[in-house]
DODO-364200 format. One record per residue (C-alpha): residue in three letters; x, y, z. Coordinates in pm, 1 decimal. Layout:
// DODO-364200
{pt "ala"; {X; Y; Z}} ...
This chain:
// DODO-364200
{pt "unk"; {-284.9; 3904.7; 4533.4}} {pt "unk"; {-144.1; 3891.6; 4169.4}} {pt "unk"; {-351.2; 3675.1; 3925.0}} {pt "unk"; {-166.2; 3371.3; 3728.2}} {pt "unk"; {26.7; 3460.0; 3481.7}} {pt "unk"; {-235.3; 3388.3; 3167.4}} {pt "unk"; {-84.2; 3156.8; 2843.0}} {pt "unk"; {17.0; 3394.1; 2547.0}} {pt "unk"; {-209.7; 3124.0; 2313.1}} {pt "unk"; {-513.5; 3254.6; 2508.9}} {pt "unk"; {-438.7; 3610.2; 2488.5}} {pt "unk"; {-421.6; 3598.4; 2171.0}} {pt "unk"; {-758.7; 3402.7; 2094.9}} {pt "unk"; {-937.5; 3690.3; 2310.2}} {pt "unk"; {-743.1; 3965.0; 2096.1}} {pt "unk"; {-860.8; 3801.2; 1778.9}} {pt "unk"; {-1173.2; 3776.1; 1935.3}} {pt "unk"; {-1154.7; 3397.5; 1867.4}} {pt "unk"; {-1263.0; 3351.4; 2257.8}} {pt "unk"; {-1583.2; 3549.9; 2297.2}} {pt "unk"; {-1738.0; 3410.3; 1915.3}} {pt "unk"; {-1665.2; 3046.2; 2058.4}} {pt "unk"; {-1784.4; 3081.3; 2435.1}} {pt "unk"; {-2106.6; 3319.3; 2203.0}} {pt "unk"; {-2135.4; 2972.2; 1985.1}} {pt "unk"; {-2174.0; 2703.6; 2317.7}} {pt "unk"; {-2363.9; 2982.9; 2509.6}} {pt "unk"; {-2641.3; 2843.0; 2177.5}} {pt "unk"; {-2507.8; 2519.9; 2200.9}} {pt "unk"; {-2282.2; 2476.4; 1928.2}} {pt "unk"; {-1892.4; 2368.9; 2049.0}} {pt "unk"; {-1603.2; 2333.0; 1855.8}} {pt "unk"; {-1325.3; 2111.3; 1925.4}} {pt "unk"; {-987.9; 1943.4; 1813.4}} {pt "unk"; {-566.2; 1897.5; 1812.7}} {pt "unk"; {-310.4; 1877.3; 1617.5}} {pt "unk"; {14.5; 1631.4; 1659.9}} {pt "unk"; {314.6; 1683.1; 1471.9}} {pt "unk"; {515.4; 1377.8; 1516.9}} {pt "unk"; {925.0; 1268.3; 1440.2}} {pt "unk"; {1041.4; 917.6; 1434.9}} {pt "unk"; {1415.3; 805.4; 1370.2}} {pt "unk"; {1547.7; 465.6; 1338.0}} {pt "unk"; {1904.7; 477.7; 1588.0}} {pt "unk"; {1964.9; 94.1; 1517.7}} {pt "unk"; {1852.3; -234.2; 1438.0}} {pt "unk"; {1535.6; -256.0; 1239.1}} {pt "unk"; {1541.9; -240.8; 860.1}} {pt "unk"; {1660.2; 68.7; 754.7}} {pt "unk"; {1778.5; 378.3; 940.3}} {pt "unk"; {1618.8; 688.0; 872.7}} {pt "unk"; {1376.1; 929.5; 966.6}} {pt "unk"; {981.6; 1008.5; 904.5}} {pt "unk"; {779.0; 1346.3; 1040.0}} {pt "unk"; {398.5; 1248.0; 1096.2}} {pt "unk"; {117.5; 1546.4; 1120.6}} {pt "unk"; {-272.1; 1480.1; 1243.4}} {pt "unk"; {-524.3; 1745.6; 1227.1}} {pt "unk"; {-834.1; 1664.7; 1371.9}} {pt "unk"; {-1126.8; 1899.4; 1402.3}} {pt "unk"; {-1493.3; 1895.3; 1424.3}} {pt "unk"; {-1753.7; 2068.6; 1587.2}} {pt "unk"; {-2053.4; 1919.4; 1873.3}} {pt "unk"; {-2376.1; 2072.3; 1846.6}} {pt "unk"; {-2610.9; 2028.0; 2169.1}} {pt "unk"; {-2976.5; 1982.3; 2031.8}} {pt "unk"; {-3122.5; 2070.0; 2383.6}} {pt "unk"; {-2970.3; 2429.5; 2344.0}} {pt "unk"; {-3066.2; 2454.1; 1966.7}} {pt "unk"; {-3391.4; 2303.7; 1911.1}} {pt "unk"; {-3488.3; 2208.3; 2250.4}} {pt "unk"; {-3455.9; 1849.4; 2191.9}} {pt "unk"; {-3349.3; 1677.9; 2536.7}} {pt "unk"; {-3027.9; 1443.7; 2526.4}} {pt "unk"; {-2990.6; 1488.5; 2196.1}} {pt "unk"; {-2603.9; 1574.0; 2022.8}} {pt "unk"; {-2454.8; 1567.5; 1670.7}} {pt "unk"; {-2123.0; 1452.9; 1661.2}} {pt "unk"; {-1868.3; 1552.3; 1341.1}} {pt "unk"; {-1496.5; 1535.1; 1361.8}} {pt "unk"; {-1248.9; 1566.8; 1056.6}} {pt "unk"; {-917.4; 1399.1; 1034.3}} {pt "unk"; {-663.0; 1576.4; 779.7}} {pt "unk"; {-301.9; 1377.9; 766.6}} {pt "unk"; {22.6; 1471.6; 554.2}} {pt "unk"; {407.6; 1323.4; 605.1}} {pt "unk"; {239.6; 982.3; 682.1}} {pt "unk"; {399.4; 658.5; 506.3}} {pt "unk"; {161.6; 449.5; 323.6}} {pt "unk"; {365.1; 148.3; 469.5}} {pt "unk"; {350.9; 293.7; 832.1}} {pt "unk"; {709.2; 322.1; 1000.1}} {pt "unk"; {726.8; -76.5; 916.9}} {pt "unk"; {1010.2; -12.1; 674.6}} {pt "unk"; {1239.2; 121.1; 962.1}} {pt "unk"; {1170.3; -65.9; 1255.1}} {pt "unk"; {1054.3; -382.3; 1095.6}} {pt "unk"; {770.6; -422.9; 1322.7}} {pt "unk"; {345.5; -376.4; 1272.8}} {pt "unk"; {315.8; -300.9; 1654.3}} {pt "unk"; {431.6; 38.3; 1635.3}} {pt "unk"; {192.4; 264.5; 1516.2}} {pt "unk"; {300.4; 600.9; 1648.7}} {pt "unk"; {-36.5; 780.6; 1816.3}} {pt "unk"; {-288.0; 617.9; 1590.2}} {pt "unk"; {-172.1; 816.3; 1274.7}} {pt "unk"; {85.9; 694.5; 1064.7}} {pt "unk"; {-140.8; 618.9; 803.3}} {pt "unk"; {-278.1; 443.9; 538.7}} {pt "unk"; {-265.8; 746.3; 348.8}} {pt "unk"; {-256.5; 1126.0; 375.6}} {pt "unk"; {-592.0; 1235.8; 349.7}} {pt "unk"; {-888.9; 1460.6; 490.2}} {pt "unk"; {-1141.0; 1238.1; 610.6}} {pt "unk"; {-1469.0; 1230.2; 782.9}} {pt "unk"; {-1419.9; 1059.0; 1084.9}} {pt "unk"; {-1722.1; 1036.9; 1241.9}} {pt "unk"; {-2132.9; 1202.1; 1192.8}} {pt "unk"; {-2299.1; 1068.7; 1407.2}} {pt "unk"; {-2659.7; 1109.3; 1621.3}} {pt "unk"; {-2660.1; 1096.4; 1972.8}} {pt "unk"; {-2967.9; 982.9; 2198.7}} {pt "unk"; {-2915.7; 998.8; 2570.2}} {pt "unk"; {-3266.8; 869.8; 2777.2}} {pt "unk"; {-3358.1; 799.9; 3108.6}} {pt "unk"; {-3127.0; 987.1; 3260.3}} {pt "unk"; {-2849.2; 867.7; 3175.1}} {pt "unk"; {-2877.1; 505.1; 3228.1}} {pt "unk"; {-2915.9; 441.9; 2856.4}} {pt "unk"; {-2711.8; 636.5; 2545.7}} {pt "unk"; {-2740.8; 527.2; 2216.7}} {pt "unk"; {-2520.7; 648.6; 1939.1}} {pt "unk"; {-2575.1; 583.5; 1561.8}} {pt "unk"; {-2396.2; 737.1; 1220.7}} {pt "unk"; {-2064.5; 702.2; 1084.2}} {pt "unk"; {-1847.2; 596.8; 1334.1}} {pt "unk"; {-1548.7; 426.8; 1414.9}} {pt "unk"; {-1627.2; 185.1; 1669.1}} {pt "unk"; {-1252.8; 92.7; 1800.8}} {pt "unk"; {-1243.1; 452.7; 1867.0}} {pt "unk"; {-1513.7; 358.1; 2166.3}} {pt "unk"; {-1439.9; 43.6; 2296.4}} {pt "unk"; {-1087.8; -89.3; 2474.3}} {pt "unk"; {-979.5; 263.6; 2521.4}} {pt "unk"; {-784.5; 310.0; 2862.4}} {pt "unk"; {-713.7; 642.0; 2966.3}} {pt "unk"; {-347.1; 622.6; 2994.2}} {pt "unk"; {-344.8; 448.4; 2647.8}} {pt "unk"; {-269.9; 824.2; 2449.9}} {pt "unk"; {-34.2; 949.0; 2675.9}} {pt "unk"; {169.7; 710.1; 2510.9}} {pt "unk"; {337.8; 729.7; 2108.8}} {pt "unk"; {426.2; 385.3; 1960.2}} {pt "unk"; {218.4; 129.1; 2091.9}} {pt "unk"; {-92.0; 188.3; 2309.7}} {pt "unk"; {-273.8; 504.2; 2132.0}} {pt "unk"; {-538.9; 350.0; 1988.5}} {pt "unk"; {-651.4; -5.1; 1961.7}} {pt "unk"; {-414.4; -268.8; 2150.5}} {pt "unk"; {-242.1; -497.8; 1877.0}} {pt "unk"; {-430.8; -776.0; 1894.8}} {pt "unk"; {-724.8; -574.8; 1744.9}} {pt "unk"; {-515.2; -391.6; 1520.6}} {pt "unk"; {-399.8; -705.2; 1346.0}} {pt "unk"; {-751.6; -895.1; 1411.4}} {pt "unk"; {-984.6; -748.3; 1343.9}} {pt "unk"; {-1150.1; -665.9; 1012.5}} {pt "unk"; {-1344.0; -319.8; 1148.2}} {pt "unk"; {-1227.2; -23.2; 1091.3}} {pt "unk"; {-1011.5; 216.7; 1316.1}} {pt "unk"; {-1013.3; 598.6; 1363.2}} {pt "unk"; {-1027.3; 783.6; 1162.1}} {pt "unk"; {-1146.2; 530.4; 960.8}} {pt "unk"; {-1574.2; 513.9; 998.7}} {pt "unk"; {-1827.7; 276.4; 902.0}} {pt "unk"; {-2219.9; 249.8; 899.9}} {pt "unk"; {-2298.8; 112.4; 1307.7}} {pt "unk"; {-2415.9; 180.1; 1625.9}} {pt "unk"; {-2352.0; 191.6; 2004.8}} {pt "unk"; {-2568.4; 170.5; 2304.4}} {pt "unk"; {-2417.9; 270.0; 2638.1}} {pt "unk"; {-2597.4; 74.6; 2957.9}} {pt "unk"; {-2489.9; 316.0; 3301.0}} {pt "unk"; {-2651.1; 84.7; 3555.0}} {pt "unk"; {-2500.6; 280.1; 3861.8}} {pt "unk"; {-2227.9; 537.8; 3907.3}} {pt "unk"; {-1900.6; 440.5; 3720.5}} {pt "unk"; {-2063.1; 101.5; 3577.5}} {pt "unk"; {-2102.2; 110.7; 3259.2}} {pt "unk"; {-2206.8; -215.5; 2986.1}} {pt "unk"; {-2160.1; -142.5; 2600.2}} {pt "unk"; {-2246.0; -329.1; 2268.6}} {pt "unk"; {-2345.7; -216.3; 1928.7}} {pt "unk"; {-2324.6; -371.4; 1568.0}} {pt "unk"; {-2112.2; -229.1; 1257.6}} {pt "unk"; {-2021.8; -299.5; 944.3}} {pt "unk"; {-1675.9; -405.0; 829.2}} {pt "unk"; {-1554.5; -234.3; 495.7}} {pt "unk"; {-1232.6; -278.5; 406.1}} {pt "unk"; {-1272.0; -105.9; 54.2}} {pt "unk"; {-1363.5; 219.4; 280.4}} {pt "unk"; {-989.1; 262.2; 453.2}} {pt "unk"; {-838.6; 396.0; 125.4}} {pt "unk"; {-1189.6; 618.9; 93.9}} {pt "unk"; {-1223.2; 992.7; 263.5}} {pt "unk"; {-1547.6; 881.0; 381.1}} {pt "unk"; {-1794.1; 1177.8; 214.9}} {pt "unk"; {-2110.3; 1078.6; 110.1}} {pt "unk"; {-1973.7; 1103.0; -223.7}} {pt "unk"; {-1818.0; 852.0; -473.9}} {pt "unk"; {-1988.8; 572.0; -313.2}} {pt "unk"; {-1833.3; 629.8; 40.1}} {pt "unk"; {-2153.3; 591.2; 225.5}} {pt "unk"; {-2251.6; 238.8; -9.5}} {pt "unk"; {-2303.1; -59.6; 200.8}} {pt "unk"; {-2188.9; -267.7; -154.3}} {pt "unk"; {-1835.5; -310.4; -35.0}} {pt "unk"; {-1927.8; -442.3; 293.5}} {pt "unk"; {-1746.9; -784.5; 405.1}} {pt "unk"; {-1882.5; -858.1; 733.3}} {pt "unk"; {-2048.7; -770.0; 1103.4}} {pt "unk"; {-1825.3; -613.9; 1387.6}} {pt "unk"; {-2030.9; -681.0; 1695.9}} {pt "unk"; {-1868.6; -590.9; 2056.6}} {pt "unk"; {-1962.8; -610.1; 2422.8}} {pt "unk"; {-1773.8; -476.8; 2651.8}} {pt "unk"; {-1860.5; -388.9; 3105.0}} {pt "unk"; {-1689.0; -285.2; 3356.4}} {pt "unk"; {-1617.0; 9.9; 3643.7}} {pt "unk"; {-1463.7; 362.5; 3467.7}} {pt "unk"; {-1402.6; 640.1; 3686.2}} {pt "unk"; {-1221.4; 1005.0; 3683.0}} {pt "unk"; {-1139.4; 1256.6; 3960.3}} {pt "unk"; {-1484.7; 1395.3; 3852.1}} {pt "unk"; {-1619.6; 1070.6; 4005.7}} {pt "unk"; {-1359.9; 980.8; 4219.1}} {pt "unk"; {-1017.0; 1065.9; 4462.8}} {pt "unk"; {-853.4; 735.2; 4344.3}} {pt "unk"; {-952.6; 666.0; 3954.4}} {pt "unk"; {-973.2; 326.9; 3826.1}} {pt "unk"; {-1023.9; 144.3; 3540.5}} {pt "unk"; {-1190.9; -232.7; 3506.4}} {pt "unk"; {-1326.5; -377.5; 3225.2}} {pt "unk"; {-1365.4; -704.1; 3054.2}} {pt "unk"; {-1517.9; -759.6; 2694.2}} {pt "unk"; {-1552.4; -1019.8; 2380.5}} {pt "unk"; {-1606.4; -959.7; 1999.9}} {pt "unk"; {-1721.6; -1109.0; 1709.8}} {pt "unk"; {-1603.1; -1059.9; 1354.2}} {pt "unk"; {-1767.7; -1196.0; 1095.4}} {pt "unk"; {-1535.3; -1146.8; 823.0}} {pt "unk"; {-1398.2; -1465.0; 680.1}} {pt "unk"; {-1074.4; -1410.6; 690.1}} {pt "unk"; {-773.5; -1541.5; 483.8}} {pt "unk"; {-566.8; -1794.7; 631.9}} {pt "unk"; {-193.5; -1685.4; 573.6}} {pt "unk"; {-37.5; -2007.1; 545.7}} {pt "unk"; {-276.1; -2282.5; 379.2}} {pt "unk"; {-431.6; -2237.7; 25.6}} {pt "unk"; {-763.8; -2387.8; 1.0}} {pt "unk"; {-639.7; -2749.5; -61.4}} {pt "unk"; {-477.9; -2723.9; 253.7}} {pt "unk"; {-142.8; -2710.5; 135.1}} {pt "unk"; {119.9; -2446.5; 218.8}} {pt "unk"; {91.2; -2153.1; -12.2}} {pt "unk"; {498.2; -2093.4; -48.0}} {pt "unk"; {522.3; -2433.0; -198.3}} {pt "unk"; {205.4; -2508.5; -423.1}} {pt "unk"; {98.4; -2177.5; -475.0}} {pt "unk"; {-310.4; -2158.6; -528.5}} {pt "unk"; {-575.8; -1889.8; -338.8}} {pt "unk"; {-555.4; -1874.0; 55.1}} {pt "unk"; {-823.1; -2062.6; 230.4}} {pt "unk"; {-1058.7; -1915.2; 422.9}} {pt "unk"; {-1108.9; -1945.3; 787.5}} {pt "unk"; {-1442.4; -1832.7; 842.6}} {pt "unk"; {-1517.6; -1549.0; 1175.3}} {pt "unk"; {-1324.0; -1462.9; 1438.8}} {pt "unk"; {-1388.1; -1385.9; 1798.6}} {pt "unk"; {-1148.8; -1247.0; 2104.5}} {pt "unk"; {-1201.5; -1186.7; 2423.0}} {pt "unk"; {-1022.3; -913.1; 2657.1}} {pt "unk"; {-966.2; -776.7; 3049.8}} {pt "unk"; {-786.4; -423.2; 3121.9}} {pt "unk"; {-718.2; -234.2; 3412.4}} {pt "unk"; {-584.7; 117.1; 3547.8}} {pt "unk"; {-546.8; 133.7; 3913.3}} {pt "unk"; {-411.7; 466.7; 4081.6}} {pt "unk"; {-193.9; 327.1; 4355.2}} {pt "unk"; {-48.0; 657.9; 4512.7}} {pt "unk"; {-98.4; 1037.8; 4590.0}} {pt "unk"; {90.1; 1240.6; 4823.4}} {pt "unk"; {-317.0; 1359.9; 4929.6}} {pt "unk"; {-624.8; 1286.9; 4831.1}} {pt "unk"; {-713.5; 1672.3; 4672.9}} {pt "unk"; {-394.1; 1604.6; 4456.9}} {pt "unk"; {-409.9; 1529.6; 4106.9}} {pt "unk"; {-52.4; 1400.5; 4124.7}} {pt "unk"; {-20.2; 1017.2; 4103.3}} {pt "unk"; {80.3; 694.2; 3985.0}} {pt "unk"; {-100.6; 464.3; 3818.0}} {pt "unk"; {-49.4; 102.1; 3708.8}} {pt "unk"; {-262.9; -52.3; 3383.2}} {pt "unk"; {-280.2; -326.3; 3158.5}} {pt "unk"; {-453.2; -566.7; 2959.7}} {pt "unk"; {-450.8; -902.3; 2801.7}} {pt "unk"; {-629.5; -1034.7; 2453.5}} {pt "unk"; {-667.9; -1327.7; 2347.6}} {pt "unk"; {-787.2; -1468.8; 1993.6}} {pt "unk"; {-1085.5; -1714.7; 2154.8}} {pt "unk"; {-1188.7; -1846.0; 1794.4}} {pt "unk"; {-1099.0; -1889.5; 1403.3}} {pt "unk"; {-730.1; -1828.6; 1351.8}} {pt "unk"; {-667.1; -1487.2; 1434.2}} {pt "unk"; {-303.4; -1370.3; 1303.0}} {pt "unk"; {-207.4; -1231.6; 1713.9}} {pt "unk"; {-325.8; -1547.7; 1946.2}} {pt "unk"; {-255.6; -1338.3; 2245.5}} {pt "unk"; {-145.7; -954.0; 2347.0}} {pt "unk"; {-39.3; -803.7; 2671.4}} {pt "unk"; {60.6; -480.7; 2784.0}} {pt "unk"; {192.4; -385.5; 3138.6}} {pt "unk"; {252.8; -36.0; 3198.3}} {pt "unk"; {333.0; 274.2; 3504.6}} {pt "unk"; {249.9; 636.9; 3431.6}} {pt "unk"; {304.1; 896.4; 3656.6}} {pt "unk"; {144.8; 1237.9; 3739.1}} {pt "unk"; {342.9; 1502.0; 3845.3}} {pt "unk"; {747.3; 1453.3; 3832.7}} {pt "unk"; {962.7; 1739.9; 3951.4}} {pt "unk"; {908.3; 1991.4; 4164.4}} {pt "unk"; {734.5; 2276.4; 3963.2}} {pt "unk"; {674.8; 2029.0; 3723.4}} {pt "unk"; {341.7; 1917.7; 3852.3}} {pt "unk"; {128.2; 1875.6; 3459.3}} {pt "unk"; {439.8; 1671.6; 3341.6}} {pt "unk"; {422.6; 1292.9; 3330.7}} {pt "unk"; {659.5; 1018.4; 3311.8}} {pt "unk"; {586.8; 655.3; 3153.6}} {pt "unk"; {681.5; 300.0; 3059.6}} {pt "unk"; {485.7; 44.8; 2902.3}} {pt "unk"; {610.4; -289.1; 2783.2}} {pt "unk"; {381.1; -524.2; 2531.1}} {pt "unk"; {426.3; -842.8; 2387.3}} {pt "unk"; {236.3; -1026.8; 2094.7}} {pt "unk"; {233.7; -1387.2; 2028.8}} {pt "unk"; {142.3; -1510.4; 1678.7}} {pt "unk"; {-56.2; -1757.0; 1541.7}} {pt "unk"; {202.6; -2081.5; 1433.0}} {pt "unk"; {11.9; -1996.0; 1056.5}} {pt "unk"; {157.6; -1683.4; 1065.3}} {pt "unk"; {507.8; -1800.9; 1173.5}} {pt "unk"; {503.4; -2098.5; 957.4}} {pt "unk"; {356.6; -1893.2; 641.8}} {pt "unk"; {711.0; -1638.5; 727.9}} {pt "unk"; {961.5; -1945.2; 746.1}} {pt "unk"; {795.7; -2120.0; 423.3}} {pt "unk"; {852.7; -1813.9; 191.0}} {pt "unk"; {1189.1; -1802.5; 322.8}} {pt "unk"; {1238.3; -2206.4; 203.9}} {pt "unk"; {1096.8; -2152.7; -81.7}} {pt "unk"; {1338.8; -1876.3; -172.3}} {pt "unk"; {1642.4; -2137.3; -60.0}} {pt "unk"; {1710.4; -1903.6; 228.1}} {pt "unk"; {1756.3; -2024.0; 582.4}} {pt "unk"; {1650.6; -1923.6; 905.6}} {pt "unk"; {1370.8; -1930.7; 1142.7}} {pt "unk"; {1113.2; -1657.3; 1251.7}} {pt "unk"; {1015.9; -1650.3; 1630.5}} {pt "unk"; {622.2; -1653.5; 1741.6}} {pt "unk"; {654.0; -1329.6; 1942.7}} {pt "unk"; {744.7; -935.2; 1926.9}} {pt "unk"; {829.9; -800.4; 2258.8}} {pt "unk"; {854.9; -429.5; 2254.2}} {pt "unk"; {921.3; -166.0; 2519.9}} {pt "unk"; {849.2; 224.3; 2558.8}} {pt "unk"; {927.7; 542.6; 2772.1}} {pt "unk"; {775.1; 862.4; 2723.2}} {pt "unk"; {817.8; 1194.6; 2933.9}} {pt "unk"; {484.4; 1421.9; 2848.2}} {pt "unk"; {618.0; 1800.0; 2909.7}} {pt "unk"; {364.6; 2071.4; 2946.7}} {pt "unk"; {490.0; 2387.9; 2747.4}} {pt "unk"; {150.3; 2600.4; 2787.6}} {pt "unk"; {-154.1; 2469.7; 2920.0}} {pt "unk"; {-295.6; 2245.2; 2663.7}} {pt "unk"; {70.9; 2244.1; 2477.5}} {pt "unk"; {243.0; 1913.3; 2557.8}} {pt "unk"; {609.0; 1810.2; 2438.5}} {pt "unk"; {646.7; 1431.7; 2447.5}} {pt "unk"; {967.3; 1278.6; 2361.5}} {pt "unk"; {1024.3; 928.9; 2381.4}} {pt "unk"; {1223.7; 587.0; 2260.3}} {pt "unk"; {1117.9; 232.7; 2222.4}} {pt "unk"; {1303.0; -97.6; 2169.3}} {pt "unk"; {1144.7; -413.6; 1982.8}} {pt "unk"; {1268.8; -729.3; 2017.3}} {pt "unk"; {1181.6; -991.3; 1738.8}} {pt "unk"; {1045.7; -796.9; 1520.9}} {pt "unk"; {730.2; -925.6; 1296.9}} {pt "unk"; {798.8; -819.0; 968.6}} {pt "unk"; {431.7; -884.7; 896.6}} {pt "unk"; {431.2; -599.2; 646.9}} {pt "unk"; {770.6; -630.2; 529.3}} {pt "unk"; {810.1; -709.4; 136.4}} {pt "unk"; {1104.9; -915.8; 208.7}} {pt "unk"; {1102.8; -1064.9; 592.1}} {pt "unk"; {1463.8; -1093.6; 763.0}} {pt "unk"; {1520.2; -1365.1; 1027.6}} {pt "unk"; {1841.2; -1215.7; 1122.0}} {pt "unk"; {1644.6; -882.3; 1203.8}} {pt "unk"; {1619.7; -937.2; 1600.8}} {pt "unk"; {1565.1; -562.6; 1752.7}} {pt "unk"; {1500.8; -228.8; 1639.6}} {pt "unk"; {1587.4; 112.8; 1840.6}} {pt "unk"; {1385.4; 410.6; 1791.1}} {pt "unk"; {1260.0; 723.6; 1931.7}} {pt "unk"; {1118.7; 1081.8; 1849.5}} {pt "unk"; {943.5; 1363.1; 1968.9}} {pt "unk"; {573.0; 1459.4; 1982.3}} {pt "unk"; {386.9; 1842.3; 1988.6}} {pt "unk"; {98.8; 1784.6; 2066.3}} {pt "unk"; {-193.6; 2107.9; 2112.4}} {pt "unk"; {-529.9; 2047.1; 2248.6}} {pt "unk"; {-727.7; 2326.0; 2085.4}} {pt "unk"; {-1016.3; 2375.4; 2354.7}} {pt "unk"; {-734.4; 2410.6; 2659.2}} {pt "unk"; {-475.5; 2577.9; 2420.2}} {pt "unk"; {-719.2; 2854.6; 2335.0}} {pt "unk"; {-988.3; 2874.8; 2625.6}} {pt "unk"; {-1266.9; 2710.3; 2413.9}} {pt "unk"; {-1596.3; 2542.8; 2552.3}} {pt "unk"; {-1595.4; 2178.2; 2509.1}} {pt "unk"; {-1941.1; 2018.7; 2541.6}} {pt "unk"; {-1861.0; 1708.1; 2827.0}} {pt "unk"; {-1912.9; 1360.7; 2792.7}} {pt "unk"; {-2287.9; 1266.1; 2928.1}} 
């Protein structure tokens, strides 16, 4: 019987060499890891301005097991660098108009190498508790589905109700804070932890240089719990996804609309009032719902998830997302997938009101609506294994011009679309990966 015909990428990492010093390195218990995405995005119509923006993340990092080196049981070190270049400072807002679109996770603030993550990993009892402490970015661990990055514009990384929300930090963005990890049974799983909010550190690389690593900037507590049922086709024929969870923020945030007499900004002017904490509360799901057998790794799955601002006066009141991804399209296609998602945000009345007041105040007319609506289709094409392809398009209706300099009410959709490369580096070139406890 012939062998499978082997990818070019990993012939070459064993002619280099590259393969045998990497599987050498995890053999001791050091593994190296990372991707790169190279992104386009083009405005077809609607939105602010047509045009056209290429987006690059390089993340890389290594995993050292302490059990292997030192003989320390459970015990990991965790440290992942994030390079980015072609990003906007202003996002992609000033084409489509709209804050929800954030295109993987990387479209900005600003193109720089950071550290985005050293931490210390403790895992004890085995396995029913984990604790993990450092520099860390705790969105990165929480509300994370796993059809969320098989996705571009809106679901790869936090939902958009935590994106506008809250004040902690996202990837690759890391703070001072830690997370413990309760496995109570197979698949069950109850998480909390306590971090610090800095939003001086988002413009920062995050060394422990220049003040980076100073606590001096810090504006508040980020403090999450979050439970539910996670399993894989490790675990399980059908996966599934169930969790519900609530945070607390306690940042006190600026109101957008009042100034602290109470009176709108647009009109007297003054410094915005502050609101005090914030807290939200969340439920998501992924179900599979079909296979054509139960060995198959083709399948379709259905997710989604709602968030809702439960205190304070959050700037998103509620989010959803509703989405169907599929496994497996044509025939010889069988590592493609196929996608749609739809979301939809609904804003605080501040927010709207604090929008139609600046446009007043400039004798304009015109109302802004409480809600973006925005829609997505991706098809994920598997070039080489560990090579994907992903083009895809998205409409937004309504949308939010938070960001925008100089908000439009007449601005009612934008079109967009692009194309993704994305290339796993451990599948790509054969490389160990040290697995999740």
């Amino acid at each position: 019987m012939n062998e499978p015909e082997q990818s070019p990428l990993i012939t070459l990492a064993k002619e280099l060499g590259v393969r045998d010093f990497v599987h050498n390195l995890a053999s001791k218990g050091v593994y190296f890891n990372g991707y790169y995405s190279g992104m386009t995005y083009s405005q077809a119509a609607g939105g602010r301005k047509k045009g056209t923006g290429f987006l690059n993340d390089f993340a890389y990092g290594m995993d050292l097991d302490l059990q292997r080196l030192i003989g320390l049981d459970g015990a990991r070190i965790h440290i992942v660098l994030d390079s980015r270049f072609g990003a906007f400072n202003s996002g992609l807002n000033n084409f489509s108009g709209s804050g929800m679109g954030y295109q993987g996770g990387f479209i900005g603030p600003s193109n720089q190498t950071r550290l985005a993550e050293f931490t210390y990993e403790q895992n004890l009892f085995k396995g029913l508790l984990n604790i993990r402490v450092g520099r860390i970015a705790s969105t990165a661990n929480l509300t994370n589905l796993p059809t969320d990055c098989q996705f571009i514009t809106f679901l790869c990384g936090n939902p958009g109700g935590w994106s506008f929300n809250a004040n902690q930090s996202h990837w690759p963005f890391a703070t001072w804070g830690g997370l413990v990890t309760i496995k109570p049974a197979k698949n069950y799983y109850v998480k909390t932890g306590a971090f610090s909010d800095n939003s001086w550190g988002e413009k920062r690389t995050g060394f422990p240089f220049s003040g980076d690593w100073s606590e001096s900037n810090a504006d508040g507590t980020f403090i999450p719990l979050e439970g539910g049922y996670s399993s894989s086709y490790a675990t399980e024929a059908y996966p599934k996804k169930y969790s519900v969870g609530f945070y607390y923020d306690s940042h006190n945030f600026t109101d957008m609309y009042y100034n602290t007499q109470d009176m709108p900004m647009a009109f007297y002017g003054g410094s915005p009032k502050k609101n005090g904490a914030h807290t939200e509360v969340y439920f998501e799901f992924m179900q599979t719902l079909w296979k054509p057998s139960r060995q198959s790794h083709e399948d379709l799955q259905i997710f989604g998830g709602t968030y809702l601002g439960s205190s304070g006066h959050p700037m998103v009141n509620a989010y959803y997302t509703l989405g169907l991804l599929k496994h497996g399209t044509f025939p010889g296609r069988h590592h493609d997938y196929g996608g749609i998602v739809g979301v939809a945000s609904v804003f605080n009345q501040r927010v709207t009101n604090a929008l139609n007041a600046h446009l007043e105040a400039a004798g304009e007319r015109g109302n802004f609506t409480r809600s973006t609506e925005g829609l997505e289709v991706v098809y994920g094409a598997e070039l080489l294994p560990g090579v994907l392809l992903r083009p895809y398009m998205d409409v937004i209706f309504h949308p939010d011009q938070q960001f925008s300099s100089a908000p439009n009410p007449n601005l009612t959709y934008s079109v967009g679309g692009g194309a993704q490369i994305m290339i796993k580096f451990n599948e790509a070139f054969d490389a160990p990966e040290l697995q999740p406890f």
